[in-house]
N, C-alpha and C positions, 0 to 999 in steps of 0.2 A: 071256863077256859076258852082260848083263841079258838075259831073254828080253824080248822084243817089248811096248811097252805096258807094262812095268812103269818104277816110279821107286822111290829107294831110300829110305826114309822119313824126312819132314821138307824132302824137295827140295818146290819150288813147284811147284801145278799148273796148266798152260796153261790160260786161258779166251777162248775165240773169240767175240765177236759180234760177228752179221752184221746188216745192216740198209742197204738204200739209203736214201738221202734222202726221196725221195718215201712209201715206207714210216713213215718215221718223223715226217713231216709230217701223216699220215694217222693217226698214233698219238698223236699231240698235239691234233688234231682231235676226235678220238673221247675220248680225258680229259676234255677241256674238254667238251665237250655234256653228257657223264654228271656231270662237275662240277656244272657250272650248270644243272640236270637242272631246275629253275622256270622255265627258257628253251624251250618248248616247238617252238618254230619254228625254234632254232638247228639250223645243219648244219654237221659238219665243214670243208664247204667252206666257210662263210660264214669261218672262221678264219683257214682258209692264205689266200684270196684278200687279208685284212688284212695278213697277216705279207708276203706276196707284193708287195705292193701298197706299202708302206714300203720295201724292199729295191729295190724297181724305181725309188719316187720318189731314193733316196738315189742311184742308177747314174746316173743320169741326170741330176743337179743336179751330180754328178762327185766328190758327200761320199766317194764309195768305188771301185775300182778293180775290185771284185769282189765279187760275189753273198754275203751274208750266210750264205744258208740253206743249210748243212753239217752234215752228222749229229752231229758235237762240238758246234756251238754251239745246236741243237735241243735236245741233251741239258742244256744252262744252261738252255735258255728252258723246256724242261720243269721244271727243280728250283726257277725262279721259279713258273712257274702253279704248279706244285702246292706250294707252300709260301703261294701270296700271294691267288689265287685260291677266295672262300669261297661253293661254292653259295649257301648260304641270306642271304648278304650282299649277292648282285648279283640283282637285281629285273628289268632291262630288259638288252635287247642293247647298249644306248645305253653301260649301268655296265660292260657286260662288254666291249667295245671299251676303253674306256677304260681299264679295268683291266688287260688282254692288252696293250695296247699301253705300257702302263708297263710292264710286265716285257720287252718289246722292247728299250726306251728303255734300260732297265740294262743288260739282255745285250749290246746294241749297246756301251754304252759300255765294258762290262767286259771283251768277248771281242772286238770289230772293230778292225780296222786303222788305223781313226781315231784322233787323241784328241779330237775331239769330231766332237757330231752334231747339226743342228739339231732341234729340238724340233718343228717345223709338222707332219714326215708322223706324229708322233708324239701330237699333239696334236686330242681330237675333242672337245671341251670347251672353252667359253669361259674358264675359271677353271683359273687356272694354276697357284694357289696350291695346290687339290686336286689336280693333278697332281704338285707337289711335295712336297708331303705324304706320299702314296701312295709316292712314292722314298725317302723318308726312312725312312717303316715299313719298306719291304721291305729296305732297307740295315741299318736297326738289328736286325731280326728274324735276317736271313738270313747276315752278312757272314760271318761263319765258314762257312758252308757253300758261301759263293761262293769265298774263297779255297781251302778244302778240294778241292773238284770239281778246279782245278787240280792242286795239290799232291799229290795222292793217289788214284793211278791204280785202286783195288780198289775205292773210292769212284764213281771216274769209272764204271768197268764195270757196277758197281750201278745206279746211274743207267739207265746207257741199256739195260739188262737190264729196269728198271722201265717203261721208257718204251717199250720193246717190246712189253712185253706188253699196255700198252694197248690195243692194237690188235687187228684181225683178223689182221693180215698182208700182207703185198700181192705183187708179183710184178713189182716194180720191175729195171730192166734195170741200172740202177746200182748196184752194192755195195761198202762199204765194210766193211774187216776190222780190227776193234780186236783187238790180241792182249795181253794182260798174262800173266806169271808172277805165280803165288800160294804 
């Protein structure tokens, strides 16, 4: 037999990542402020309380069965902000709610158990038209990368590899193990 730790060359190699939720809500937090780094008063927390705050309104109006905020679909709403979200473009926390919260609006509709969602906890902006607008960009930009993330699991690991390291780390009691062969 192979000794220990060896593989025979050209076999795939395992790649593990760990990450609880709350971990990685706190790494999406910490992107986003360094993002929009002309936000001087933004905190991490003011973020997740939005994302948090949308997922509670939808439990509760009964649009969903079960809590949105999962490490897999962190990982979509990660590859929207950082794909859709441009420091030097969003001026006030007012743009940048707005903006986060349209990439909610997709991830919800692309990755939840719904088929649809209403727009109200989604919506902080009288003009709606700018809200959809803002979806059409991010669809026409991104759509290949949103179906890829599914499709293509080495993709998906990349992701939340990237969206890990955003952060400090944390010390979350919850964890969750992706494992892929490569």
């Amino acid at each position: 037999p192979p000794p220990a730790g060896s593989r025979p060359p050209g076999s795939p190699r395992r790649v593990v990542v760990q990450a609880s939720t709350g971990e990685l809500l706190r790494c999406l937090g910490d992107f986003v402020c360094r993002r929009c780094y002309r936000l001087k008063e933004l905190s991490p927390g003011e973020l997740i309380s939005w994302f948090r705050s949308v997922d509670r309104s939808l439990l509760l109006q009964g649009w969903q069965d079960q809590g949105f905020i999962t490490p897999a679909n962190l990982v979509f709403v990660y590859l929207l902000c950082r794909e859709a979200l441009r420091g030097e473009d969003i001026g006030s926390q007012a743009e940048l709610q707005a903006a986060f919260l349209t990439c909610l609006y997709l991830a919800y509709s692309y990755m939840g158990n719904e088929i649809s969602y209403p727009l109200k906890p989604f919506l902080v902006e009288g003009d709606k038209g700018r809200f959809w607008e803002r979806c059409l960009g991010i669809i026409q930009r991104l759509s290949a990368k949103m179906l890829r993330i599914n499709a293509d699991p080495h993709y998906f690991t990349q992701l939340f590899q990237d969206l890990k390291s955003e952060g400090e780390g944390g010390d979350g009691s919850k964890h969750w193990t992706i494992s892929l062969d490569r």
